[in-house]
C-alpha positions in Angstrom: 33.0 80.0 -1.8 31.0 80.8 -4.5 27.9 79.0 -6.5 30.4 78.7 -9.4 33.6 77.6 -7.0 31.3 75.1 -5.9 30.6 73.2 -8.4 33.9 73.6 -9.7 34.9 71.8 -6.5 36.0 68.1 -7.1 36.3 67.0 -3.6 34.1 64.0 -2.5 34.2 62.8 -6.3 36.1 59.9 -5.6 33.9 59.0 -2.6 30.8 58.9 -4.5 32.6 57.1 -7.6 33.6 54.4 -4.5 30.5 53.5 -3.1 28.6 53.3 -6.4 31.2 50.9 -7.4 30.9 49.0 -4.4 27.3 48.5 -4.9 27.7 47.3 -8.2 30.5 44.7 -6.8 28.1 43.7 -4.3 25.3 43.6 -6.7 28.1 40.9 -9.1 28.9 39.3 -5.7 25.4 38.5 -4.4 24.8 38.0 -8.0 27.2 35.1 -7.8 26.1 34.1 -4.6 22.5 33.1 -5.8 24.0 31.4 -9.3 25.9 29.1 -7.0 23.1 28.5 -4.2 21.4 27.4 -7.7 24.1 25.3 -9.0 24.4 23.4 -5.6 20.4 23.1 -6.1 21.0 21.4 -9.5 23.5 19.0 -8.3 21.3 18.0 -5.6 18.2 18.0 -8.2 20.3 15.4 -10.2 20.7 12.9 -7.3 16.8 12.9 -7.3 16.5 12.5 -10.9 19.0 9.6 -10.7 17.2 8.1 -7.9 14.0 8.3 -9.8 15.1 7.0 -13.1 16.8 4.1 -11.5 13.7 3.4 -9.4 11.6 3.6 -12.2 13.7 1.5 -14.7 13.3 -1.5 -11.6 9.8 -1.2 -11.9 9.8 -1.5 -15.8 8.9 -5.4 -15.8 5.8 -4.6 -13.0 4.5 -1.6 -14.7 4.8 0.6 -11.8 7.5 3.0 -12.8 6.1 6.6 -12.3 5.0 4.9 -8.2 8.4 4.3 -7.7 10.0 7.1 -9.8 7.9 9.7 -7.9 8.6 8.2 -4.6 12.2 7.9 -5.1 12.3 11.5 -5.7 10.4 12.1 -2.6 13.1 10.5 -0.4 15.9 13.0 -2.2 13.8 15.7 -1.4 11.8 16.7 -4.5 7.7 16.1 -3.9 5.1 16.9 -6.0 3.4 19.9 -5.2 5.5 21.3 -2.4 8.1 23.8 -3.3 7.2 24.0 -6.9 8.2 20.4 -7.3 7.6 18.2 -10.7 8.4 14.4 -11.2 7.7 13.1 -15.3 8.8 9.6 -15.4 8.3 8.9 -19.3 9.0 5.1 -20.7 10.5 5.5 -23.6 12.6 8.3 -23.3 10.7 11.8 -24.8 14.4 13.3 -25.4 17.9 12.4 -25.9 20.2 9.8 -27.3 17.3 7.0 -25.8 15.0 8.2 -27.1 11.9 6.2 -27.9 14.2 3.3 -27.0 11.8 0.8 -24.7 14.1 -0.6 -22.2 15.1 3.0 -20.6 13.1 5.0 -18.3 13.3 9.3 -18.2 13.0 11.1 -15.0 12.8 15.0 -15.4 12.6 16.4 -11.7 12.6 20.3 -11.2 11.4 22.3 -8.3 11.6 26.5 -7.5 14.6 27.4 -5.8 14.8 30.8 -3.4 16.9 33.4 -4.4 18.6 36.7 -2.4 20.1 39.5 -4.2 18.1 38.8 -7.1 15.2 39.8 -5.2 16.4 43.3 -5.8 15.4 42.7 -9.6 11.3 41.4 -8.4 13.2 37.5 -9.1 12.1 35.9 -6.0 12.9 32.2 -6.6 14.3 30.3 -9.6 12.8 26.9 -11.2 15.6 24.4 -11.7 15.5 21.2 -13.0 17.6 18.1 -14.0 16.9 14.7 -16.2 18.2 11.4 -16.0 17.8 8.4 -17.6 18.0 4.8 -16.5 18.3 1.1 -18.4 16.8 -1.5 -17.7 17.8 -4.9 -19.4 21.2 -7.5 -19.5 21.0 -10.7 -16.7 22.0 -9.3 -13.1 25.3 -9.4 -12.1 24.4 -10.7 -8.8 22.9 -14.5 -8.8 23.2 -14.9 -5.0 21.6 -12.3 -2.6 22.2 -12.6 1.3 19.9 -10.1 2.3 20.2 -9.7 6.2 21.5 -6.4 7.1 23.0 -7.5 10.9 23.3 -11.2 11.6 26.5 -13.4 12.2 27.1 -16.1 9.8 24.7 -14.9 7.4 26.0 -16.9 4.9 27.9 -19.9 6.4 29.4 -22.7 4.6 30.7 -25.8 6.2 32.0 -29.3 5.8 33.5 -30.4 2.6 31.4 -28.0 0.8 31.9 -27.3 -3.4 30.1 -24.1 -4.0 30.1 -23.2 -7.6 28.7 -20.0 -9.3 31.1 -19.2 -11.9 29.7 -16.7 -13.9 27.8 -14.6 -11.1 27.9 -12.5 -8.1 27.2 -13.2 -4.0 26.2 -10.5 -2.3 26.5 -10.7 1.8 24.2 -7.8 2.8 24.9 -8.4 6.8 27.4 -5.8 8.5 28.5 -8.3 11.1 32.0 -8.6 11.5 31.6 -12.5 10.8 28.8 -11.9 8.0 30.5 -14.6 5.5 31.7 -17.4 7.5 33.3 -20.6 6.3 33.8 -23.5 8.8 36.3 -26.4 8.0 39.4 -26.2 5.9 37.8 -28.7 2.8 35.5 -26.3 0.8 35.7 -24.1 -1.6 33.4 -21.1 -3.1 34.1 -20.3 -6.6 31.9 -17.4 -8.2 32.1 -14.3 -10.6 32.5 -12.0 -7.2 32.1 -12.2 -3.5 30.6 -9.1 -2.1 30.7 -8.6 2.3 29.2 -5.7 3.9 30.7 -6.3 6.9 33.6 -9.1 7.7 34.8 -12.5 6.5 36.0 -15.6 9.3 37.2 -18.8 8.9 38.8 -20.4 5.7 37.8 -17.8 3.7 40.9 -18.4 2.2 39.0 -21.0 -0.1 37.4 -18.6 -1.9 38.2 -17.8 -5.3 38.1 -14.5 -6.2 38.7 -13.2 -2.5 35.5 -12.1 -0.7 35.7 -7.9 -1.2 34.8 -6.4 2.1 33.3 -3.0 3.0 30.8 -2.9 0.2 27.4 -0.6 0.2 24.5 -2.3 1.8 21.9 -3.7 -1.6 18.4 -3.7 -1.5 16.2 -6.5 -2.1 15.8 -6.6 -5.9 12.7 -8.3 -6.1 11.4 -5.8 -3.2 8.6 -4.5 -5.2 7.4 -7.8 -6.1 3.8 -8.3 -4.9 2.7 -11.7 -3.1 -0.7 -13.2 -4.5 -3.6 -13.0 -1.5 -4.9 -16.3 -0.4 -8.4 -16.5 -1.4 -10.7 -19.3 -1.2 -7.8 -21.4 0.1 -8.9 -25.6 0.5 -7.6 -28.4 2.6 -7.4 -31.3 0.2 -8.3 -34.7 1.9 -6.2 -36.2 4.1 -3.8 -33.1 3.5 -1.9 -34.6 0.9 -2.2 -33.2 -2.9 -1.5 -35.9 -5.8 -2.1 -36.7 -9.4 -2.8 -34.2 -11.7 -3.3 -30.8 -9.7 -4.8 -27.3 -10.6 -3.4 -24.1 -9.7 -5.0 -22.4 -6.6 -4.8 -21.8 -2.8 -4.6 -25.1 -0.7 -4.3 -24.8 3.3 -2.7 -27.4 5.3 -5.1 -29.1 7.8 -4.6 -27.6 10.8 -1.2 -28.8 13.2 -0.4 -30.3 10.2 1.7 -30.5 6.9 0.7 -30.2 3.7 1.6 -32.8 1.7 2.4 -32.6 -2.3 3.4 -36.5 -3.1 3.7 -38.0 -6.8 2.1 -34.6 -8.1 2.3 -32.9 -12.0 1.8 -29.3 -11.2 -0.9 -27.7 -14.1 0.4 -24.2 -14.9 -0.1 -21.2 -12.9 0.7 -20.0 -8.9 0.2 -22.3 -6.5 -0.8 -20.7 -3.0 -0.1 -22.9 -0.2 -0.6 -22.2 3.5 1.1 -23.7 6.4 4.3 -26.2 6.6 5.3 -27.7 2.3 6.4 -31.3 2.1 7.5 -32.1 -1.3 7.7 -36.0 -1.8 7.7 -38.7 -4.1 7.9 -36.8 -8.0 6.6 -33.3 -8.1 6.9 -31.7 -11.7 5.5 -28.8 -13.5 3.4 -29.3 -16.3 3.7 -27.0 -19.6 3.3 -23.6 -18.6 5.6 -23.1 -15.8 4.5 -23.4 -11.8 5.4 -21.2 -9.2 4.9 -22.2 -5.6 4.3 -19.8 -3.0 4.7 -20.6 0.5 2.5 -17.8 2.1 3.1 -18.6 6.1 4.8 -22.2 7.1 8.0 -23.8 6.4 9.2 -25.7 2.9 10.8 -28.8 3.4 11.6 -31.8 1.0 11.4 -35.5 1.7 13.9 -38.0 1.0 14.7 -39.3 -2.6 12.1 -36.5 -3.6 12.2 -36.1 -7.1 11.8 -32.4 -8.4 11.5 -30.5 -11.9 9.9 -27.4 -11.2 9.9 -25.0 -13.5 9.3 -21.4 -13.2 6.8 -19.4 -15.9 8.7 -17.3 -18.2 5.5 -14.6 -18.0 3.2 -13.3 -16.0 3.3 -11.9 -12.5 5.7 -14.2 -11.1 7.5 -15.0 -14.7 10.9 -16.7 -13.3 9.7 -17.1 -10.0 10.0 -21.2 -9.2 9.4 -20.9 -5.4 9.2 -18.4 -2.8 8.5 -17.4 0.6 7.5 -13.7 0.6 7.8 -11.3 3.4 7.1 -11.6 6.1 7.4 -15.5 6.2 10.4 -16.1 8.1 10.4 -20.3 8.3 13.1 -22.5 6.9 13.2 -23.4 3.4 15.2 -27.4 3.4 16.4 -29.2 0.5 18.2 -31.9 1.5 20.4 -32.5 -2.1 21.8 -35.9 -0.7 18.6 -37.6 -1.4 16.9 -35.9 -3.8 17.7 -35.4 -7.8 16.2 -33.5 -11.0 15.9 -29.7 -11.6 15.1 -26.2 -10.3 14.5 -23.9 -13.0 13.7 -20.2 -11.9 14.2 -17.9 -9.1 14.0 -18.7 -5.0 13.2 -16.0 -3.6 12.6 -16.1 0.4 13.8 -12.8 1.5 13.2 -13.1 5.5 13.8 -16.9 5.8 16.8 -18.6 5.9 17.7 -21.5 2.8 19.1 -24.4 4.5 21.0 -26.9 1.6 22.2 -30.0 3.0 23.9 -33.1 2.1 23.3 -36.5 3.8 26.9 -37.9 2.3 27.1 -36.3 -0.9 25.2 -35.4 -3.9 24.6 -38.4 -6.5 25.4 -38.1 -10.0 23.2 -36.9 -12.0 21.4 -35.2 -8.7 19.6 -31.9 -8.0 20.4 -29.5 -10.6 20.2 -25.6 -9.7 19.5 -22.9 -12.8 18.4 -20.5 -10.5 19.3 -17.1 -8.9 19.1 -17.3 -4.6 17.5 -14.2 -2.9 17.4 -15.1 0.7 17.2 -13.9 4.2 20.4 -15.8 5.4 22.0 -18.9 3.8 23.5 -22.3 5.5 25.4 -24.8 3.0 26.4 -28.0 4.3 26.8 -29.7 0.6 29.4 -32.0 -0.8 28.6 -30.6 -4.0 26.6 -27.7 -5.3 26.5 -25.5 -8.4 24.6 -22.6 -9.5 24.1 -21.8 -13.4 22.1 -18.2 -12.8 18.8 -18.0 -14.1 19.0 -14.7 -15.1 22.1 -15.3 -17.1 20.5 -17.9 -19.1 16.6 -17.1 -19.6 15.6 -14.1 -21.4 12.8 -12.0 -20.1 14.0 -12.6 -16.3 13.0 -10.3 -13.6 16.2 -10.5 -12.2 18.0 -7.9 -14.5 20.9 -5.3 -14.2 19.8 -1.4 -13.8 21.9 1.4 -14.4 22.3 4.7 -15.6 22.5 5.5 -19.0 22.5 9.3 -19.1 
């Protein structure tokens, strides 16, 4: 054939007109195939940014919030430095319908992504990013925590018991198949909700709503509160404290108790040391008291006579008492005998909260504004109610977090 026949040949046209449109359909498929590697990037991204604007909204009462945002972050996979990765946690908001608003917390989270086909183009990796933002204020939902995660009977009501929390939640954290546990047919548990992890046994029955089972495990939310450290800790004489006392760390003397008898508390924390008796009148002065049991037992005596009152600001503002982790010895209150008022938060996350009843409360006897954040929980009362805390005191640690964009 000739030159000229040759190139007036059209054979293999359609060949060449194939492949280069199959390398431009692969080029649109890989194409694709990197946008949505990047788009299932984002959406993981977002759970990060959630996680670290919730985190960080928690910590907006401690001052802590860009600790806990960053770390949140971390443990959804986004850490500073590594990958590209970039955690802002901004109090107020920088952007966005919240912005400038105090009470919500930004997290912007973004990290560089790897790419395939786009390589072709020099575009070896992407940065992606996503933003969330969290609120923090409005009283908890929850007013009684249960925190164990495994034991039987972790909250366990028996007797004639009267449990009242009307307006707020109990959360059972325990995934035991017998987690709530109500023993006797002559109680009853009336509250906002009823929250199990695991399983309900018993008379259950008596509980109004019905307990809700199969719920996600909570977290302790006063977790990232911080214990004071005993320093220059006394034994007062005799081991009993009396009269007019002054905040500070007191130790009882050693295989013994230490005794607070006929006592008005001056304001402040109160960092005791060993095994609590509360006897006679104890009652917090102006300013709020909040007494920490650092490593022994709390127990009350008969006809004891209470008013304690948390402080409403501070580092432990609506803390009343608490045993912090890792104290794991009973806290007693025997409401039978004793009468006045708890006003603030008990918070003993590893030890159990023992309230019993020696033949039935007296008029006019222990009252309870207060929110319960305990390890496990035994009731043995005639009567008791709960008015929440957080429901009623502004300012309260003890708030709701949520999302808010």
């Amino acid at each position: 054939m000739s030159f000229l026949g040759r190139l007036k040949d059209e054979s293999g046209q359609a060949t060449i007109m194939i492949l280069l449109s199959m390398t431009a359909l692969l080029g649109f498929v890989g194409f694709a195939a990197d946008v949505g590697t990047l788009f299932y990037a984002k959406r993981n991204l977002q759970i990060a940014a959630d996680a670290a604007a919730i985190a960080g909204a928690a910590e907006l009462n401690y001052g802590d919030m860009t600790t806990a945002g960053d770390a949140a972050a971390a443990q959804n996979g986004v850490v500073i430095g590594a990958n590209g990765g970039a955690v802002y946690i901004n109090n107020p908001p920088t952007e966005g319908e919240y912005v400038g608003l105090p009470a919500y917390v930004e997290a912007i989270v973004s990290q560089k992504e790897p790419t395939f086909f786009m390589r072709i183009f020099g575009i070896s990796s992407q940065t992606v990013a996503a933003r969330a933002v969290a609120y923090n204020g409005g009283s908890s939902n929850g007013c009684v925590y249960v925190l164990n995660g495994t034991a039987p009977d972790a909250m366990d009501l028996q007797g004639s018991f009267d449990v009242s929390a009307p307006k707020c939640g109990v959360i059972v954290n325990s995934n035991s198949t017998t987690a709530l546990q109500f023993t006797g047919g002559g109680g009853t548990l009336t509250a906002g909700s009823v929250g199990v992890v695991g399983g309900d046994g018993g008379q259950t029955g008596d509980s109004t709503p019905a307990p809700v089972t199969g719920i996600a495990q909570q977290s302790d939310p006063l977790g990232s509160l911080v214990a004071p450290t005993p320093t220059g800790c006394i034994t007062p004489p005799g081991g009993t404290m009396t009269g007019t006392l002054t905040a500070g760390c007191y130790m009882a003397p050693t295989g013994g108790t230490l005794t607070i008898n006929n006592a008005t508390l001056g304001a402040g924390t109160y960092v005791l040391e060993g095994n609590i008796s509360l006897t006679g009148s104890v009652t917090s002065g102006s300013g709020g008291t909040t007494l920490d049991i650092v490593n022994g037992a709390l127990t009350e005596g008969t006809g004891t006579v209470l008013d304690l009152v948390a402080p409403t600001s501070g580092a432990y503002n609506g803390i009343a008492i608490m045993e912090p982790a890792p104290n794991a010895n009973l806290m007693l209150f025997d409401f039978g005998s004793s009468s006045g008022l708890i006003d603030g938060i008990i918070y003993a996350p590893d030890a159990e909260l023992e309230l019993h009843d020696s033949g039935g409360d007296k008029s006019g006897g222990l009252q309870l504004i207060t929110d319960l954040i305990v390890n496990t929980l035994y009731d043995q009362t005639a009567t008791l109610n709960i008015t929440s805390y957080s429901q009623t005191t502004p300012g309260s640690p003890l708030t709701r977090v949520a999302l808010a964009e």
